[in-house]
C-alpha positions as CSV (number, residue, x, y, z in Angstrom):
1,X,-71.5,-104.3,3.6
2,X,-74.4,-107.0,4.9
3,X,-72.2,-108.1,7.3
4,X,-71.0,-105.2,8.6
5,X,-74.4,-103.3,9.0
6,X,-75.4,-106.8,10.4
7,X,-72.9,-106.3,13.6
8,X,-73.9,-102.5,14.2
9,X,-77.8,-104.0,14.4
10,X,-77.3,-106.5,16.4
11,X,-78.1,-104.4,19.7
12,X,-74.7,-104.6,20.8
13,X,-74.2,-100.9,20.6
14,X,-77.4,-99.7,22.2
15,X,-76.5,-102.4,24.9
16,X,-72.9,-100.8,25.9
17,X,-74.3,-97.1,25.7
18,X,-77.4,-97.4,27.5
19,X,-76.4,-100.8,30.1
20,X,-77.1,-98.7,33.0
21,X,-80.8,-98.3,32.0
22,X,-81.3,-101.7,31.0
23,X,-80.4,-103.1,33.9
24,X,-82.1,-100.5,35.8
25,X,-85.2,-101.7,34.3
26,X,-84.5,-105.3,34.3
27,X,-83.5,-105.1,38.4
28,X,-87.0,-103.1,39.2
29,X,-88.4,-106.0,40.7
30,X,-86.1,-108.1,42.0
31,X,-82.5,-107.8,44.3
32,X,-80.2,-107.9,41.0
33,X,-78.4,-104.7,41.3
34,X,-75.4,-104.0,39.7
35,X,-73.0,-100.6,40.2
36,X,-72.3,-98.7,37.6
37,X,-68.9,-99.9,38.1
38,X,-69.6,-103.4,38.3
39,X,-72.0,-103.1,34.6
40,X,-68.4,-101.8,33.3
41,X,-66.2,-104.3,35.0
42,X,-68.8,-106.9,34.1
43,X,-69.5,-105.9,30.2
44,X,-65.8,-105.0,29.8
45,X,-64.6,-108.8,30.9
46,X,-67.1,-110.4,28.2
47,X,-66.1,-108.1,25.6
48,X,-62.4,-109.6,26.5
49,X,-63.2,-113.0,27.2
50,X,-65.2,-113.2,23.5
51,X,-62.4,-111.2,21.9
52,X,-59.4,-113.8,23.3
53,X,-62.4,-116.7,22.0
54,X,-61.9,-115.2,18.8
55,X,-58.5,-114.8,18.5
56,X,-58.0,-119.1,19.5
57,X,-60.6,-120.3,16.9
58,X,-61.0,-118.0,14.2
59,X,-58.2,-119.9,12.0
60,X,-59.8,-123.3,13.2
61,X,-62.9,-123.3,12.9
62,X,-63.0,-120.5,9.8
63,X,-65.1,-117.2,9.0
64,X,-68.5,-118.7,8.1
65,X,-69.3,-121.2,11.3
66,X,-68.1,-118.5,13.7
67,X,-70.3,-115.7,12.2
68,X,-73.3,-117.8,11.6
69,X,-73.0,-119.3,15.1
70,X,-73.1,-115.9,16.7
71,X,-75.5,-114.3,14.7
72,X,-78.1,-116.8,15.5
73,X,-76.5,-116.8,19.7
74,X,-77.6,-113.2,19.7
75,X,-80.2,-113.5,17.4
76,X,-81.6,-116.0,20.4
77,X,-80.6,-113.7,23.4
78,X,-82.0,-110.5,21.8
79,X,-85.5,-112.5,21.4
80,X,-85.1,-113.6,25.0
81,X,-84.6,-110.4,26.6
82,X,-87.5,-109.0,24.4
83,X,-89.8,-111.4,25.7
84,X,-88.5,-111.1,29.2
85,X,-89.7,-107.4,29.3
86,X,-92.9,-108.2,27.4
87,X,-93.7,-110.2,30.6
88,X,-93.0,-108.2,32.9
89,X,-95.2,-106.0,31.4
90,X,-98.3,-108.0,31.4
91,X,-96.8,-109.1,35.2
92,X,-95.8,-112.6,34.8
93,X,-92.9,-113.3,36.7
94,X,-89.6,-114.6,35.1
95,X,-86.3,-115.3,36.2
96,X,-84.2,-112.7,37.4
97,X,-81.0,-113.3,36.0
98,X,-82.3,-113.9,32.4
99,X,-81.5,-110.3,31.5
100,X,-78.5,-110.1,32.9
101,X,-77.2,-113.3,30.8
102,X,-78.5,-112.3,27.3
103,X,-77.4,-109.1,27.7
104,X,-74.0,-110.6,28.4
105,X,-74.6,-113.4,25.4
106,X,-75.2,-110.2,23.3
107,X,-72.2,-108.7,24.1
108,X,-70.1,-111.7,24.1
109,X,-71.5,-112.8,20.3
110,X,-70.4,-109.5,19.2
111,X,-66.7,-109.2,20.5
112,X,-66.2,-113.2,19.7
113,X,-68.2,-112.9,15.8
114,X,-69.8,-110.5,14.5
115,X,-67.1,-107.4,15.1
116,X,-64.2,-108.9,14.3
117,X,-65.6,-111.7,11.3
118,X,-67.5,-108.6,9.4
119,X,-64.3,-107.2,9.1
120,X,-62.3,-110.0,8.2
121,X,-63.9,-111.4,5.6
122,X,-64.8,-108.2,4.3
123,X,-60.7,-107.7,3.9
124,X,-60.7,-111.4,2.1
125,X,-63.3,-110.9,-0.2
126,X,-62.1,-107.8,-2.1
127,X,-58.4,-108.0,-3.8
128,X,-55.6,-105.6,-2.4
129,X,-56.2,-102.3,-5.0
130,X,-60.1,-102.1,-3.9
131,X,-59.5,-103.5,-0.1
132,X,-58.8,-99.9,1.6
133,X,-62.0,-98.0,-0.4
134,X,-64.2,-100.8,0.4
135,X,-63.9,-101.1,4.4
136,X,-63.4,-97.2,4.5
137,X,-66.6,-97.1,2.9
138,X,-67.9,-99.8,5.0
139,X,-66.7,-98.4,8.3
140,X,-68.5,-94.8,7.2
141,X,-71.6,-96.6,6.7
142,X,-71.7,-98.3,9.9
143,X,-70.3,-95.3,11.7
144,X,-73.7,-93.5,10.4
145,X,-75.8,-96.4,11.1
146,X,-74.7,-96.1,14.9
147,X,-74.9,-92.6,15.5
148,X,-79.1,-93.3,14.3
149,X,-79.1,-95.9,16.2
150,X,-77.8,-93.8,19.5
151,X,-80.1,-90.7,18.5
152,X,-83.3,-92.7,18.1
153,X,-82.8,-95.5,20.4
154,X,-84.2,-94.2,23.8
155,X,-87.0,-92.3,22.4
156,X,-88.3,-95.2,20.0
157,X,-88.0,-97.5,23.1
158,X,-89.9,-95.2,25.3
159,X,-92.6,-94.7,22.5
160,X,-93.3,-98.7,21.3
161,X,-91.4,-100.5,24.4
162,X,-88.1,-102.0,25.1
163,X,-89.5,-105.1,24.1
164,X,-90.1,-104.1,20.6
165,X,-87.0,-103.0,19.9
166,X,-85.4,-106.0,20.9
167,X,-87.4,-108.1,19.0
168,X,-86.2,-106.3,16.0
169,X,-82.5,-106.6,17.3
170,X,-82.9,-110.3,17.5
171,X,-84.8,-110.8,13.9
172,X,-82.3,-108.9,12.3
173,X,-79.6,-111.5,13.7
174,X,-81.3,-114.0,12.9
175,X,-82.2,-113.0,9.3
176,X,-78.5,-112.6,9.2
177,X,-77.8,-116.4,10.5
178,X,-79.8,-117.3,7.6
179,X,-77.8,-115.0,5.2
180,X,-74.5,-116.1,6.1
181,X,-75.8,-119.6,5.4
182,X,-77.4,-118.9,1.5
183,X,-74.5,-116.4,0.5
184,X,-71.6,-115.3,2.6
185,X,-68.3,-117.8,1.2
186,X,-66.2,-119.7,3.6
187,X,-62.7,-117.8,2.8
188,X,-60.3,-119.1,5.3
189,X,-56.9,-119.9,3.5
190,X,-58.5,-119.6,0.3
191,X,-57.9,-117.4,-2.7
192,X,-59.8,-114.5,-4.3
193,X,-60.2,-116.9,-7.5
194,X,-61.7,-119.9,-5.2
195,X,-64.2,-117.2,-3.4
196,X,-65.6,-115.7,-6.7
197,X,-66.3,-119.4,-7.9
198,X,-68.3,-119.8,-4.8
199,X,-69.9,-116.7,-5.7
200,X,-70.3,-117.2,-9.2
201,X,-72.0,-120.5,-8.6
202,X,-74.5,-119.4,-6.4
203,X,-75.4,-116.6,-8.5
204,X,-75.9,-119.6,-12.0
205,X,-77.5,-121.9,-9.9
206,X,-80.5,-118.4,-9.0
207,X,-79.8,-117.7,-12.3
208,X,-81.6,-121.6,-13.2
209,X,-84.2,-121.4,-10.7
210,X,-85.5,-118.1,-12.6
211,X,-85.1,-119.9,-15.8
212,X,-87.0,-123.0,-15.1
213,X,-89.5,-120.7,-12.8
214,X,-89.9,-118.7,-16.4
215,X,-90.7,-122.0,-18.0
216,X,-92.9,-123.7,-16.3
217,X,-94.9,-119.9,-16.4
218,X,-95.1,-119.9,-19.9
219,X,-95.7,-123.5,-20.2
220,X,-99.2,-123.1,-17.7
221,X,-100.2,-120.1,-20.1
222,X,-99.6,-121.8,-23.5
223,X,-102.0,-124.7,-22.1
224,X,-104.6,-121.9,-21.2
């Protein structure tokens, strides 16, 4: 469910819906000016070039490097593009292209890692009889979790600044680098009994960090 609610707050979505006013904004004051046609040919080829990435190292280099790697790549580019328009703002000059290349980084992190991994290891970590109700769940969630995303985007933009909202795009990636890291499993070519013990042992070794947490507590009280 992290995972998945991860990908739909990446940014990626508000990027493809609302491209054509992000680049508006990001060409004001320079030549950069892209076609609505050539946004779509241009977003449309990273979103296949990441996919086809996918597809070629997804069973070599496994679920967890992939996801982590592009979750802290956007995480990055989000945080970029925030600061980009932050100053512009106050009207310190910065590259021209920059937006137009984390905007593509975005987009290409998200068709490459965090789209298709969310739902693959989501599909690995549940047996066969609670697979189905799971990611239906999951995909209703997420589905939700856009369509707020869409509705508020613009308006919450418009009301704290572009720059804000990316910011919290790219924290949110990188919060998620840093979960898939301390919790998510590696499960390629692994069973459901290997991933649990993973699980299981992350979960005692918390468990012993309370305890001893507990101890030294109520030793520092009995000495008062």
């Amino acid at each position: 469910m992290v995972t998945t609610l991860s990908r739909e707050a990446c940014g990626a979505v508000p990027v493809l819906n609302f491209a054509g006013e992000i680049f508006s904004l990001a060409s004001t004051d320079n030549k950069l000016r892209l076609s609505p046609n050539q946004q779509a040919m241009l977003l449309g080829g990273v979103q296949v070039l990441g996919s086809t990435l996918a597809s070629s190292l997804v069973e070599k280099s496994g679920r967890k490097p992939l996801l982590f790697t592009t979750s802290l790549l956007s995480g990055i580019s989000m945080c970029t593009l925030a600061s980009w328009f932050l100053l512009r703002e106050y009207g310190i000059l910065a590259p021209s292209w920059l937006p137009l290349v984390t905007l593509c980084v975005c987009i290409f992190c998200d068709s490459s890692g965090l789209q298709p991994m969310s739902v693959v290891i989501t599909g690995e970590i549940f047996s066969f009889r609670y697979r189905g109700t799971v990611l239906a769940i999951t995909m209703a969630v997420a589905s939700l979790f856009d369509f707020i995303q869409l509705l508020f985007f613009k308006s919450l933009a418009n009301a704290v600044g572009i720059h804000v909202s990316f910011y919290f795009f790219g924290i949110l990636c990188l919060l998620m680098a840093l979960y898939v890291i301390l919790v998510i499993p590696e499960t390629r070519a692994r069973s459901l009994e290997d991933i649990y013990k993973d699980l299981v042992k992350k979960k005692d070794l918390k468990g012993i960090v309370d305890d001893r947490y507990v101890e030294t507590k109520d030793r520092e009280v009995t000495r008062i």
